[in-house]
Structure formats: C-alpha cells, structure tokens
N, C-alpha and C positions, 0 to 999 in steps of 0.2 A: 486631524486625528491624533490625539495623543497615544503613545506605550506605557506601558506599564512596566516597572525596571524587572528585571528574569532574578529570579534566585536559582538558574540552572549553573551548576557546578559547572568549571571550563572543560570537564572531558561529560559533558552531556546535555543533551536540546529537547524539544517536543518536535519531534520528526515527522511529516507526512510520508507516505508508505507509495509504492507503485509496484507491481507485478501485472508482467508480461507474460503473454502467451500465443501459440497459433493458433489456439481456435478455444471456443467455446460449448458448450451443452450444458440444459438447463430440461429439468421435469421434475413435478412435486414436491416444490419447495427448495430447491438444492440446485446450484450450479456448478460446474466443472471447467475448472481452465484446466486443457489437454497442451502438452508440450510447453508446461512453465519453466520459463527462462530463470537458471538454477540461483541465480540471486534478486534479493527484493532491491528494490530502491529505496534509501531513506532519503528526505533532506529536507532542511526547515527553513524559512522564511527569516524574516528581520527579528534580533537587532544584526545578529552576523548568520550569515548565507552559508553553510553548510552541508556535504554532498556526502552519501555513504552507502556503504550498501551493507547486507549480513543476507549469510542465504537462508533459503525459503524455509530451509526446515530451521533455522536459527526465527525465526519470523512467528514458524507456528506456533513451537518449544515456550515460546514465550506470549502468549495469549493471554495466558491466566496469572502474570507476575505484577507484582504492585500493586498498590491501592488504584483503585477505579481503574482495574484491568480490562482488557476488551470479553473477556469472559463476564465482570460484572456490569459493562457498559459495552455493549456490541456496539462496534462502529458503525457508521454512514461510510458508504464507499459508490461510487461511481465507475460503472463497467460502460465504457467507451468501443465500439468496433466499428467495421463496414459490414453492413448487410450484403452490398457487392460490390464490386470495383467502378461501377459510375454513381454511385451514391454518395450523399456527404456524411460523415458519421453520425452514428447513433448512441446515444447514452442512455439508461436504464440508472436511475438512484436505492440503492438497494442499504440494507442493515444487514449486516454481515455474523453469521453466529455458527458453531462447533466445525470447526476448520478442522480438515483431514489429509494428511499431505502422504500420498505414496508414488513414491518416481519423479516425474514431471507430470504428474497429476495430482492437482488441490480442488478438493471440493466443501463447499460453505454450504450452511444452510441460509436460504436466502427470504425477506419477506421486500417483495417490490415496493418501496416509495413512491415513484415516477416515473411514466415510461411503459414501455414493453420487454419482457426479458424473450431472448430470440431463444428459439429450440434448436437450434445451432448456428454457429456462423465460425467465420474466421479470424484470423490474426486480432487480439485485443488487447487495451490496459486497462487494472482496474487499482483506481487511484482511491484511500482508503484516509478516511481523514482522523487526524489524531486524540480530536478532543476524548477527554478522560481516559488518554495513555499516559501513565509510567514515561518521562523521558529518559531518552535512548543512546546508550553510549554511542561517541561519535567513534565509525570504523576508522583503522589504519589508515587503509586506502583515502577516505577524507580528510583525514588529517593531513598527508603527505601533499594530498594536491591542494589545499588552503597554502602548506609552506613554498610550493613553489609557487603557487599564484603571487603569493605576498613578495616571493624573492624577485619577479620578472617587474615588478611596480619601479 
C-alpha cells in the first residue's frame, strides 16, 4: 500500500474525532449523547501518530469552517455501546448533521446507514471519521506528549 506525501503544515493533521458519553437517546431522526465527557478526542493515523483533544463545544463552534466543512460534507460516524452488560457491543453507522451542544448534552441529527439505532442505552463512543474535514490544529496537550514520548526513546 503506498501514501501519498501530506501537504499538512507541522502544527496541523486530518484528525479522526471520538466523543464519549453515559448513555445515549434517539427519536425522530436525532440522537442524544447525555452526560458528554467535556472534551472530544482528536488523533490521526500515519505518516506521524498524533493525540489531542479540544472540547466538545470547541468541536461543535467549528462544524461549518473550511472548505468541505462537516456542515457541507456531513460526516460518517460510528456510535458503539452495550445494550447490556452481557452483551457484546453494538454499532449503528450513522451520517451525522446540525450538532447542538448544551451542557453535557449534544444532539445530531441522525440518518441510520447500518444497524439499529437504540431508543436508549448506556455508557458510548461515537467515533466520527474525518473525510472532507478542514485539518485540525494539533492541541497543546498533544504536542507535549509527542515531546516526551520522543524524549523517553
């Protein structure tokens, strides 16, 4: 498998996204992660591994910026939970569109891909893939822990 060389500038990547939550609720199009954990996850794959985070309302604020923003290109994203505690997890592949974030509650409007979307459940993550995002300044906090990984080598 060959790469293709990045023209991403060294303080910015094409970032995969993760937001976590305790539970979930879904009716008439629209999902609700209840009790989101106040920062998203960023982090990008090869050619360099990169970890970062920005919170959730830094996440939403920024939907509609750049060319082939998630406003003009709704992402694919992937909501992951347990139905129960002896269950093995369940995923739902959804298209993710008008993100509304108040509190530790964000709710998308959703059109199911794949799957079943649960009319509630608990604890989830919904992993949010980047294509036709804007890359994404790499955080502090990533930065720092790339310097000390590199310095422990």
């Amino acid at each position: 498998m060959s790469s293709e060389p990045t023209t991403a500038q060294p303080d910015e990547f094409e970032a995969l996204y993760v937001q976590s939550a305790q539970g979930v609720t879904s009716s008439n199009g629209s999902m609700t992660l209840q009790g989101l954990a106040p920062s998203t996850l960023m982090f990008s794959d090869r050619p360099e591994r990169i970890v970062g985070h920005l919170t959730s309302a830094q996440f939403v604020e920024g939907w509609g910026d750049g060319d082939n923003s998630f406003l003009d290109d709704p992402p694919n994203a992937v909501l992951s939970f347990l139905a129960s505690e002896e269950e093995t997890p369940e995923d739902v592949v959804v298209t993710l569109t008008n993100p509304s974030l108040d509190g530790e509650t964000l709710t998308y409007n959703v059109n199911v891909l794949e799957g079943e979307m649960p009319n509630e459940t608990g604890p989830c993550s919904l992993f949010i893939d980047p294509i036709g995002r804007p890359l994404s300044p790499v955080s502090v906090c990533g930065v720092r822990r790339r310097s000390r990984r590199r310095a422990r080598r």
